[in-house]
C-alpha positions in Angstrom: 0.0 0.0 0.0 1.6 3.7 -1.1 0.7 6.5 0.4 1.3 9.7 -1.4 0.1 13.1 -1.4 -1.6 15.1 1.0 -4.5 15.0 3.2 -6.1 15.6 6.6 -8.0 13.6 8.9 -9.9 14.6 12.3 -10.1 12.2 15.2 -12.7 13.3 18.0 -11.4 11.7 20.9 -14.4 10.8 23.1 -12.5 7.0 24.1 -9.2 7.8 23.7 -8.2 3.9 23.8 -10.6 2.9 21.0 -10.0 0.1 18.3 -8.7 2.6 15.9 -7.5 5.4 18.0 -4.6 3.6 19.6 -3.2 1.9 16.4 -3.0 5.8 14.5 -1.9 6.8 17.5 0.9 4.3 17.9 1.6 5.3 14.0 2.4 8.8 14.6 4.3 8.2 17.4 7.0 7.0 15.0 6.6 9.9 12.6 7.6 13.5 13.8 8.4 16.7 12.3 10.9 16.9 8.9 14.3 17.1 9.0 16.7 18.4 6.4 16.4 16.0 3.2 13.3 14.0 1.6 12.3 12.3 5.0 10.9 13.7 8.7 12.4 12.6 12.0 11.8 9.1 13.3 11.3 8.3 16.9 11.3 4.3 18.3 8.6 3.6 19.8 9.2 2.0 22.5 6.1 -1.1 23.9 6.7 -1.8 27.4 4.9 -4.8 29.0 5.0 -4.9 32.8 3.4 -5.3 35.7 2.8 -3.6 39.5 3.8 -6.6 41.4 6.3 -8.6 39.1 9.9 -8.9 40.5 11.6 -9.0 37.3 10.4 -5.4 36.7 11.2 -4.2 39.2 15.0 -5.1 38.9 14.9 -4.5 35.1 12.5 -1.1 34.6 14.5 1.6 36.6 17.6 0.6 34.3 14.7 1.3 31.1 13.4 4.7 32.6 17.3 5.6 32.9 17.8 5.5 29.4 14.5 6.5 28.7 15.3 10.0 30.7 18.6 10.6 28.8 17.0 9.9 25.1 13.1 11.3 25.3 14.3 13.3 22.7 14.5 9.9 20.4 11.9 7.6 22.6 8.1 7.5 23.0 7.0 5.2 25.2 3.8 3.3 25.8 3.5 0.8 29.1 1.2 -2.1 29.5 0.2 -3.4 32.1 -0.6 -7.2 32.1 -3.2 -9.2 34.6 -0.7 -11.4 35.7 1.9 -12.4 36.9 -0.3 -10.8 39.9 -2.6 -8.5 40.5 -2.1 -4.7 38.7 -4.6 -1.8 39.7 -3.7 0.1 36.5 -4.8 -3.0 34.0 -8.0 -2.2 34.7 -8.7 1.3 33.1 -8.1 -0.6 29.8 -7.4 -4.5 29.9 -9.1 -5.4 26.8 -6.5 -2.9 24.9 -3.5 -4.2 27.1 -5.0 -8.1 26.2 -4.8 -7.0 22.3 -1.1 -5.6 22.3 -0.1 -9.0 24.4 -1.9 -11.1 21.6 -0.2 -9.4 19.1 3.5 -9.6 20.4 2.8 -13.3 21.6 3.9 -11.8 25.0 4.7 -14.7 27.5 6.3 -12.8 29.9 6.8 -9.4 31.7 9.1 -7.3 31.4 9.2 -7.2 27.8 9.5 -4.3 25.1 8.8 -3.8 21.2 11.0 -1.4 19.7 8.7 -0.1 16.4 7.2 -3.4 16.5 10.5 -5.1 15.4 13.3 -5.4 17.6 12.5 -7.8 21.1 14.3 -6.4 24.2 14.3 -6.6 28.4 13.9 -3.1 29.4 18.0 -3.0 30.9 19.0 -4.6 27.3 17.8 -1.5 25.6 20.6 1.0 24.5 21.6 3.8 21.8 22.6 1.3 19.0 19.0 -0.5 19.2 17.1 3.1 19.1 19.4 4.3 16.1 19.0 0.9 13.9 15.1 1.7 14.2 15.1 5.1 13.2 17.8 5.5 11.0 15.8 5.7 7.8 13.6 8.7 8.8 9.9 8.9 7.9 8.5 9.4 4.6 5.6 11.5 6.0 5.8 15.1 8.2 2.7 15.3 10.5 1.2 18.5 11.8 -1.1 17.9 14.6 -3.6 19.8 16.8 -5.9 19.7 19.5 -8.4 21.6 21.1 -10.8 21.1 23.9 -14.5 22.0 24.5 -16.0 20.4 27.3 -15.4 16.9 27.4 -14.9 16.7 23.9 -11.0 16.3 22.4 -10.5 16.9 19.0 -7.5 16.3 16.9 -6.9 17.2 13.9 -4.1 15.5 11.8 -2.6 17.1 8.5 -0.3 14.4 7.1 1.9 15.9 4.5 3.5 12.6 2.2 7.4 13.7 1.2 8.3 10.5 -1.0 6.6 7.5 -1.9 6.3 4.7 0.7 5.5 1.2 0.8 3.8 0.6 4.5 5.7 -2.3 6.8 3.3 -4.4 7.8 5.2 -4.5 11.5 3.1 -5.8 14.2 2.4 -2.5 15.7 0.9 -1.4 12.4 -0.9 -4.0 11.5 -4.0 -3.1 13.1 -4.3 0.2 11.2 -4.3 -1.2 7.7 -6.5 -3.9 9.1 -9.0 -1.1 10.0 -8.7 1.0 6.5 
């Protein structure tokens, strides 16, 4: 599938978590503003599986928000929290979303990231080399986006601006979106 041209898109945000919603949202994340050249910046995104009450995490995540905290610039990062290996308060604002990114990685065990969907790591095995290898490329697209707020009511509007042709990796963390269009 090519993209290629322009065009906008509005997303009202009533359930921010919704079927569609999340896998856009975990799109643009990638994407960012252009750079010098034919391509826009490209951040990893980063998929964190974890949990309240697992010991593993505990040891492994601080070494992950370290690194984290000295690339943000590079990083967006999404955490899941999984039902088990114990119980997790946070899993319940939106377990059915947490169950569907699990499903899709074949998760088996916390902690566990996704770097864009690709690249398998324990959150104190992530470093500089794995975040470049990702994003090295740059994105073909430059997205401008903005929000406004009345009420309870979120609106965002999306301008995608296409700067080369580009065939769409059919990544796991994408997959969803092209399923849904």
């Amino acid at each position: 599938m090519y993209l290629c041209g322009k065009f906008s898109l509005t997303i009202y945000l009533v359930n921010f978590m919704n079927k569609l919603l999340l896998p856009l949202l975990l799109f643009i994340s990638t994407l960012s503003f252009a750079q010098a050249g034919h391509s826009a910046r490209k951040y990893a995104l980063c998929e964190h599986f974890t949990q309240a009450s697992c010991g593993p995490c505990a040891d492994k995540n601080p070494a992950f928000q370290d690194f984290y905290d000295a690339n943000a610039d590079k990083i967006h990062h999404i955490a899941y929290h999984t039902s088990w290996p114990g119980v997790d308060p946070m899993n319940a604002a939106n377990s059915t979303e947490v169950q569907t990114r699990v499903d899709t990685y074949n998760v088996l065990g916390v902690p566990d990231i996704w770097v864009n969907g690709t690249v398998e790591a324990q959150p104190d095995g992530i470093d500089g080399a794995v975040v470049d290898q990702t994003t090295a490329s740059g994105s073909p697209v430059r997205l401008y986006v903005t929000e406004t707020t009345v009420g309870d009511q979120r609106t965002a509007t999306i301008r995608v601006k296409v700067l080369m042709p580009y065939q769409q990796a059919a990544t796991k963390f994408m997959q969803p979106l092209l399923n849904a269009t």
